[in-house]
N, C-alpha and C positions, 0 to 999 in steps of 0.2 A: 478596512474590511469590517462590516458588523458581524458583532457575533451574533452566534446562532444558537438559540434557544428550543431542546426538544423535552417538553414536555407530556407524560402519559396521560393516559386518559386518566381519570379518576372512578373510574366505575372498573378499571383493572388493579384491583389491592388483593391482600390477604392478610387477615385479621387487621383490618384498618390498615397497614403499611404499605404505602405508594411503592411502587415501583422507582427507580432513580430517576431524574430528570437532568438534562443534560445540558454545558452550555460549550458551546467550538470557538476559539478565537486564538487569534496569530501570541506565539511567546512574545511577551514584552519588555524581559530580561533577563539575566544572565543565570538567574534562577531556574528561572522558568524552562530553560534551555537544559540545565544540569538534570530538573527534575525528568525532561524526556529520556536524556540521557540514561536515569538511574531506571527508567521501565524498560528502555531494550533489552539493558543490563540485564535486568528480572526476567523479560524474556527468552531473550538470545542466549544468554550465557546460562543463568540458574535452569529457570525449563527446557531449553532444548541445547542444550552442551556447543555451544560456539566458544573456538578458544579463541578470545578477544584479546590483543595486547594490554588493554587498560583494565585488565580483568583484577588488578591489585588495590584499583578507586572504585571497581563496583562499578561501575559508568561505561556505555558501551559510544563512543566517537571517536572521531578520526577528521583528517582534513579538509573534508567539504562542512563539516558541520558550522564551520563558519562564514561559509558564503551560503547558508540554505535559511529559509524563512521554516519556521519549525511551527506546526500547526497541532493546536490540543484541543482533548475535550476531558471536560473536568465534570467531576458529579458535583453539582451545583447547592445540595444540600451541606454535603461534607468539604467538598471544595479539594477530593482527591480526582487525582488524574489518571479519567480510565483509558485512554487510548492516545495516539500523537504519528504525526508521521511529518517525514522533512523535506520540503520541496526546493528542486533547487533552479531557476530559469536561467534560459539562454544568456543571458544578458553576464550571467554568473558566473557561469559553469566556465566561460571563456576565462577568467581571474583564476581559475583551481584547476588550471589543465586541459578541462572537459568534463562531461557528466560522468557521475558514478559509473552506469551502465557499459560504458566506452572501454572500462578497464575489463569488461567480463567480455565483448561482443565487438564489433568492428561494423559500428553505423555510420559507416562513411555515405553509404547509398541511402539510408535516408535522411539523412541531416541535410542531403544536398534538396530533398526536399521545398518547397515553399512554404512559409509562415514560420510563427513564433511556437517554438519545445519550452517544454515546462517537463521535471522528470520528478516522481514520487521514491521516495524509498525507506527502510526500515521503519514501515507500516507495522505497528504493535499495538494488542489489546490487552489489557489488564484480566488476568484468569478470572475473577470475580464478576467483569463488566461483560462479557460476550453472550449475552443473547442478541442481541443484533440491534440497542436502537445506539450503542456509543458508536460502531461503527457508522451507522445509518446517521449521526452526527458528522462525524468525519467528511463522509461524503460531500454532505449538505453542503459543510463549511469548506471543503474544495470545490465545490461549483462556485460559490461565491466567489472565492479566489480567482478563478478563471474566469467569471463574468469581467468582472471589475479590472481584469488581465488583458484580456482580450488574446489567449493565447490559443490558439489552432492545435497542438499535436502535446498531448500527455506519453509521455516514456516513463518503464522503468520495469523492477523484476519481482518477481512473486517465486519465492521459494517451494518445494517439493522436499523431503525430508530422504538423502541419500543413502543410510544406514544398511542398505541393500545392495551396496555398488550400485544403484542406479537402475535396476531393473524397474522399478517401480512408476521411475521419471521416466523411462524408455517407452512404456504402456500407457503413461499419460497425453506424453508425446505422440505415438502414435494416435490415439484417436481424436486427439486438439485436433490434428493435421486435416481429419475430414470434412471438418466444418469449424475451428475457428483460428486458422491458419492467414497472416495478411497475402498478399498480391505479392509477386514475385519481383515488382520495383523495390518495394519494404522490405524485402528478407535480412536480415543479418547474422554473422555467421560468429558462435562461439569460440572464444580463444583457449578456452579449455574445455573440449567436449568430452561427453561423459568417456569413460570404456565403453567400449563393444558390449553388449549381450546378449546372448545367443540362447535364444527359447524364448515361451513365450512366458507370460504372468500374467495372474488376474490384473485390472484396473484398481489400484488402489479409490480409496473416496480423495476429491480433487480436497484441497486446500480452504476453508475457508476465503481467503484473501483472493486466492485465483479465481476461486469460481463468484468473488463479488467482481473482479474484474470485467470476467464472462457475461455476468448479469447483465453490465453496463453499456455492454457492444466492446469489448476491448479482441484484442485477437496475440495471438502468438507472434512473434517474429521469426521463429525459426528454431533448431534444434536448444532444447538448456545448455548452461556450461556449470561445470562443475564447480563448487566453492570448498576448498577443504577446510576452511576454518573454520565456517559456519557448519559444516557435514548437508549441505543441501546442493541439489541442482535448481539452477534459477533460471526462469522461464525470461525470456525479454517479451515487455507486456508494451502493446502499441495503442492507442487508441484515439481516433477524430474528436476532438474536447466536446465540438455542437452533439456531437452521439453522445456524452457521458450528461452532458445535461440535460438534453431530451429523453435518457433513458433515467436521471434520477427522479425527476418530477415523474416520473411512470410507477416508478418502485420507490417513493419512499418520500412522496408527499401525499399520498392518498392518506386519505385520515381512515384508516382502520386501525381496532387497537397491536395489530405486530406490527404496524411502523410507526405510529405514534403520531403525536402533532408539531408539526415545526413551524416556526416565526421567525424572522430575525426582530433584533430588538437594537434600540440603539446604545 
């Protein structure tokens, strides 16, 4: 895979200092792997209270992490790592069980699907890096992954922050369902669904990470299932790969200065 090079504009500064510039490329060892590790950590655990087993090394992994290709983007000046997420393909997921997602959700109905799955998961950004071009990195260098893949169906889950019992997720859930909800061959059905709750609540604001999903053409699979360790309801996130690359060249190769300019490089 080449990495992918996001570079700003240079007429976007403030008092002469550039904006960060970004570069995406697959971990190349074991380093490289720990350092993803230590920003879930920093995520999942320090910012939003997930009680992690490995919570005593500071490191947030578990047993897939060694069958998953772990994708970063690094700020290319400083050569710190602002965002990462860890893919894991069919070909894999069969060596470790199954996919992540499989332990939250029961996609027997669409695995039996046709072509090749590819599944994302514990997508984190660095509190510092989130105005939107490390993610818009990210992206980039998962299409590439997928071009050069040739894989058909992206899976995986997008968190909602459960601290509500779930009302929150139940509000979101509802209105995903009127328009970006999959086809009723796709559904799959949570192993741990949320409680019940009865009345209504405002719509929280969606997620970041969901609503880049949304952006993408991605759709829901079906109710969230609960996570207690993380404190989130996770959404099972479905998407046709030819829709996520057709819809990133839409949103985030246009050269305007809020998405930047991308290249790959060799």
């Amino acid at each position: 895979m080449l990495p992918v090079r996001v570079m700003t504009d240079p007429r976007i500064c403030s008092r002469a200092r550039l904006r960060p510039s970004f570069i995406c490329r697959l971990a190349g060892s074991p380093a490289d792997i720990q350092a993803s590790q230590r920003l879930r950590y920093r995520v999942f655990a320090e910012e939003m209270g997930a009680r992690l087993p490995t919570a005593d090394q500071q490191l947030d992994y578990d047993e897939y992490d060694p069958a998953c290709t772990h994708l970063l983007v690094c700020d290319e000046r400083s050569g710190a790592l602002a965002a990462s997420t860890r893919i894991l393909v069919q070909e894999q997921a069969s060596r470790v069980g199954g996919f992540y997602s499989a332990s939250e959700f029961d996609l027997t109905r669409l695995l039996n699907r046709p072509g090749r799955f590819l599944e994302i998961g514990r997508t984190c950004v660095a509190p510092e890096y989130r105005s939107g071009a490390a993610i818009a990195s990210l992206w980039r260098g998962l299409s590439h992954f997928v071009n050069q893949g040739r894989y058909d169906q992206l899976i995986g889950c997008a968190s909602v922050a459960a601290g509500d019992g779930g009302a929150g997720a139940h509000a979101i859930f509802r209105r995903l369902s009127r328009r970006h909800l999959v086809e009723q061959a796709c559904r799959v059905a949570p192993k741990r669904p949320l409680p019940h709750f009865a009345g209504g609540v405002d719509v929280p604001r969606l997620p970041p990470l969901l609503r880049a999903y949304l952006s993408l053409g991605a759709r829901v699979g079906g109710p969230p299932c609960l996570d207690p360790a993380f404190g989130v309801a996770d959404f099972f996130i479905h998407l046709q790969l030819r829709e996520l690359v057709d819809s990133y060249a839409r949103h985030f190769n246009a050269d305007t200065p809020h998405a930047g300019r991308h290249r790959a490089v060799a």
